[in-house]
N, C-alpha and C positions, 0 to 999 in steps of 0.2 A: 504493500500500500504506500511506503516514503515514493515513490515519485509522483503520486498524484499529490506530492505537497509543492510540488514547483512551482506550480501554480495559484497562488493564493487572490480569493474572491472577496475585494468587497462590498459584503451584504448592504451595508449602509448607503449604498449608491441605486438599491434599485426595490429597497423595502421602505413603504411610506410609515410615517410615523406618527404618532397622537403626540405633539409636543405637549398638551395641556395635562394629558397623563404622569399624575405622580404617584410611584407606590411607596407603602413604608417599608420598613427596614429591620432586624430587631439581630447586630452582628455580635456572636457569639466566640468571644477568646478563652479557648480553654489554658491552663498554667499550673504548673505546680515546680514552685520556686523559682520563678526569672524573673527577678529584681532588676536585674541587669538589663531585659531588652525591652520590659512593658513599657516604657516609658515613651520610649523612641516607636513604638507601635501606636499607642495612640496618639503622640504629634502627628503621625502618617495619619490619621484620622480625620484628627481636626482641620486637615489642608483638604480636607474635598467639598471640592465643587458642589459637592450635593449640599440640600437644605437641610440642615442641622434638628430643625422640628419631626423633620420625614424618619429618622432613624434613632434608635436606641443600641447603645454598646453594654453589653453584659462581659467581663470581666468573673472567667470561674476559675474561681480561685481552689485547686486540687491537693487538699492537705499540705497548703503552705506554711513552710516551718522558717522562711525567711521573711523578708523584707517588701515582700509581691504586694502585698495589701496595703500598705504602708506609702507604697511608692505611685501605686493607684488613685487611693484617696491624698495624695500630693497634686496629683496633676488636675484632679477636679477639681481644687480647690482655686489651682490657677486658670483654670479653662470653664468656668461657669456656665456658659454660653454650648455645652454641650452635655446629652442626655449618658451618663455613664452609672453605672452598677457595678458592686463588686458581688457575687456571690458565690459564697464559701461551702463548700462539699465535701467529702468524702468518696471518692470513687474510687481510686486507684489504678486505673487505664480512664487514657482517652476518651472513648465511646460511654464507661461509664460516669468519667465524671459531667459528660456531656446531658443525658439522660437523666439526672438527677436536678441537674441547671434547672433545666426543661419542664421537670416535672414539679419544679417549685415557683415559675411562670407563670403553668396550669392550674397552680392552687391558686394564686394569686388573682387569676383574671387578666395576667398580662400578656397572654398566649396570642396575640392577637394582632401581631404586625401581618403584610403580606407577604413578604417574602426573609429566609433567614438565609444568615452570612457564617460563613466559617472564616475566621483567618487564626493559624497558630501563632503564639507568643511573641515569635523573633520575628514576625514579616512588617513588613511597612508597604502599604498600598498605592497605588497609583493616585494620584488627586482626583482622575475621573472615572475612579472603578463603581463607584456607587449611580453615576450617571448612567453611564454605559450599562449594569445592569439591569436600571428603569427600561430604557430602550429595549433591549433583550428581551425581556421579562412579556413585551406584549405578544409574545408568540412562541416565546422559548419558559418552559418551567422551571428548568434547572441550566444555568450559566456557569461555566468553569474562566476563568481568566489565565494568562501566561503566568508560570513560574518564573521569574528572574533571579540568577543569584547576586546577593548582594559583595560576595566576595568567591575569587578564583585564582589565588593569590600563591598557591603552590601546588603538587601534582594532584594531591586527593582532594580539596577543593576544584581544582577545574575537573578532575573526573567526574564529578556532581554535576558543574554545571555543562558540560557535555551530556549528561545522560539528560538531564530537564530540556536540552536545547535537542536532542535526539528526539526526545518523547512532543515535546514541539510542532516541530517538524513530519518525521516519520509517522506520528499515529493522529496528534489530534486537527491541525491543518487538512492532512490526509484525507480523514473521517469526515472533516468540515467539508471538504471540497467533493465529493462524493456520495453529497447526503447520509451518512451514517453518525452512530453517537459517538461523542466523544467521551472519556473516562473524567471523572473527579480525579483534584490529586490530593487530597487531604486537606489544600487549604486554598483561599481566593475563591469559593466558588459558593453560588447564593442558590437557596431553592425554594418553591411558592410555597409557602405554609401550609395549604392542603394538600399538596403532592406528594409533601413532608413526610406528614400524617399518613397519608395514603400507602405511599410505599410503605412506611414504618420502619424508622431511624433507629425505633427505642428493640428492634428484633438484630440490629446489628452489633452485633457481639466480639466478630475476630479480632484477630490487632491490625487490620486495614478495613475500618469502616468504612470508608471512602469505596473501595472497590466493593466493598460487599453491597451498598445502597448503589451504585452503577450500576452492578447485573439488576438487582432490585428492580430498580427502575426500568429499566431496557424491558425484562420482564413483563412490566406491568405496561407498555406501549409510550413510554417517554424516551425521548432521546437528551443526550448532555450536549450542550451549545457553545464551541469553545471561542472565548474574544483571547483575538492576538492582541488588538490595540490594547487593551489594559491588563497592568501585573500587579502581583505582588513579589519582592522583595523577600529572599528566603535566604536564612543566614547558612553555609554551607561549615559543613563538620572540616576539620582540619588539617586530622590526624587518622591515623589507620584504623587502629584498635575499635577508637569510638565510628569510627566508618562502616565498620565488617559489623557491628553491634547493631547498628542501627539498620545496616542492610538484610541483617539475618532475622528483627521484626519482622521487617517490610517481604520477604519471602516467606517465614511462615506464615503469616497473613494471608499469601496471596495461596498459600496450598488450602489451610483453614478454610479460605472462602471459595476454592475449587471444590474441594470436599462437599463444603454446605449444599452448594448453587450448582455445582456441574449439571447431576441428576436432572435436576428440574431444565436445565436447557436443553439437554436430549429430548426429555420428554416433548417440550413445545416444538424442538424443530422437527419431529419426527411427525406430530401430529400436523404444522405448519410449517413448511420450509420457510423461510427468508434469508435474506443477505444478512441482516443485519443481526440474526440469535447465529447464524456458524459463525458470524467475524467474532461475534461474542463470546461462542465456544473453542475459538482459538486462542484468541487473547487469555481467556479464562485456564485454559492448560499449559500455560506458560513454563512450569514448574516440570510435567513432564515433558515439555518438548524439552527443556536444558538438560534433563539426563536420557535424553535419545539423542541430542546433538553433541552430549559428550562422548557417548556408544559410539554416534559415527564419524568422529572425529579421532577416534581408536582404531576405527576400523580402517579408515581412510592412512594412517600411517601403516599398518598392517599391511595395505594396499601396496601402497610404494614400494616396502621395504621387500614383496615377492615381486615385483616386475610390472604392474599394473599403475600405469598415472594417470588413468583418466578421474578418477575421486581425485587425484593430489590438483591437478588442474582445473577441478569443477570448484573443490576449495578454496584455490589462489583466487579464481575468479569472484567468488564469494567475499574475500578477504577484502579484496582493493573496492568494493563496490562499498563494502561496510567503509574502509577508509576514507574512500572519497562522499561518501555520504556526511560523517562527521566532518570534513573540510567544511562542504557547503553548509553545514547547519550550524558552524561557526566562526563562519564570515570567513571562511580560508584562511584561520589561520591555524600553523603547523602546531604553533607548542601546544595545539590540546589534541595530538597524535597519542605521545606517552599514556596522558592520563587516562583518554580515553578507552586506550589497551587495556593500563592495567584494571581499570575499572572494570570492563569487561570479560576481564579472565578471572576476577576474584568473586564475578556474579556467578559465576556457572557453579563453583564448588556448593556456594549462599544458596544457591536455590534447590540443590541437591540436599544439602544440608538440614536448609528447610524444612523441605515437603518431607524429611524422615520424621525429624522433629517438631512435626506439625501439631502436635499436643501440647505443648509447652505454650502458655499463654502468657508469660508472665512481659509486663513489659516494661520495655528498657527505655529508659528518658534520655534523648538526647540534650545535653548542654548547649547551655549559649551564651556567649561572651557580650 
């Protein structure tokens, strides 16, 4: 699908629009302990273009044992002129401290915005992310926005933002350009309150919620709507350790929610064929195709090494198209060759790795400086 991203369409040039339509808003930051970047998050806030009345920021504060709350009710103090909440939970993963936010909303009556925002702790938004997803919003339920990274300053840093400038490019552009859905990516991306509901957020369990409410969704007849023009700002991991940590999450996760979801997409496309539940059940098996592409990638040396190059040349060929793909989806240039190798080679064990240990729920908090 990455070369139907060469091409990129846009929509804003030839979909009319309700300028007098404004919806609201209700953006939900989950945290537990980052004193250090909430701050700089919602200054990214306060510089949007959008109407300040239109939207409410919730602030869930996840068994913070520093200075997060503190540094919250700091900045509201200085920014009056903006609707800000802190609210303090108990969850201990992600998704549930998300679902507890939520469900103390719902006590309240305040459940009641139109559309809801995810952005994690470390990001800083575009000024006209909240615009853009009013636009959106008249046709699209669920909006995803670009990932940006805010730093790519050494090799495991830019193999991040290579992989986000990959997934960019090769899938959600792709998807855009082709009429299919695009995927969430955890954070930047808004959905209509009842669609919310509808799919049911509070049934998302694994440790990639985000993917698991995409099949969700896709499932239930919606598609995800991805804006190039507005990002958020994602602060990239470092260092190795904390890299391989946080990508071995994001792989069990992605086996977890094969597991849960697979089933159910055979079932619908067996009874329903479409384009769009096989691209789904591709995407979705990702986990098994890295340990059959690690098989053939065994077998393809095994090849060579008896007399046989037509694999070792079908590989090359594969190799440099992956190469030159990463150029173009980084503005050509070379120095994110390395990172994006070694990225790519340290995924395959991660995903193997994963999908064994795909019972292991427990989950690992990335830091942020």
């Amino acid at each position: 699908t990455s070369l139907f991203s060469i091409k990129s369409v846009n929509h804003k040039q030839v979909e009319p629009y309700d300028r007098e339509r404004k919806e609201t808003f209700s953006i939900l930051i989950p945290c537990h302990n980052e004193q250090n970047v909430i701050q700089k998050n919602l200054a990214a806030i306060s510089k949007s273009t959008y109407d300040k009345n239109l939207y409410n920021v919730y602030v869930i504060a996840d068994n913070c044992t520093d200075n997060t709350v503190a540094r919250v009710k700091e900045f509201m103090s200085a920014a009056p002129g903006m609707n800000i909440e802190v609210l303090e939970v108990k969850g201990g993963t992600k998704p549930r401290a998300i679902n507890k936010a939520i469900q103390i909303l719902k006590e309240r009556g305040e459940w009641d915005k139109d559309n809801i925002v995810f952005l994690d702790s470390d990001n800083q938004c575009s000024p006209g992310m909240l615009e853009s997803f009013n636009y959106y919003h008249e046709r699209n339920a669920i909006v995803q926005c670009r990932i940006e990274s805010e730093n790519a300053d050494n090799i495991v840093s830019r193999g991040f933002k290579s992989a986000f400038n990959n997934m960019r490019y090769g899938f959600q552009l792709a998807r855009n350009n082709i009429g299919l859905s695009g995927s969430l990516c955890g954070t930047g991306f808004s959905v209509n309150r009842e669609v919310f509901d509808e799919v049911g957020f509070s049934d998302c369990t694994t440790l990639t919620e985000d993917l698991e409410f995409s099949i969700k969704a896709i499932l239930d007849g919606y598609k995800i709507r991805f804006i190039d023009e507005q990002y958020v700002l994602n602060q990239n991991v470092t260092k190795t350790i904390p890299s391989l940590k946080q990508r071995l999450r994001w792989n069990r996760g992605h086996s977890q929610t094969m597991i849960k979801l697979a089933p159910r997409l055979l079932k619908t496309f067996i009874k329903k064929p479409s384009l769009q539940i096989f691209d789904s059940i591709i995407f979705l098996c990702t986990p098994a195709k890295s340990v059959l592409y690690l098989l053939m990638l065994l077998l393809q040396f095994t090849a060579a090494a008896s007399g046989s190059y037509m694999s070792p040349i079908l590989f090359t060929i594969s190799l440099m198209y992956q190469l030159l793909f990463c150029l173009y989806c980084n503005d050509w240039n070379f120095s994110f060759i390395i990172p994006f190798i070694k990225y790519a080679l340290e995924m395959i064990p991660l995903m193997g790795y994963g999908a064994v240990t795909y019972r292991d729920t427990n989950w690992v908090k990335t830091e942020h400086k």
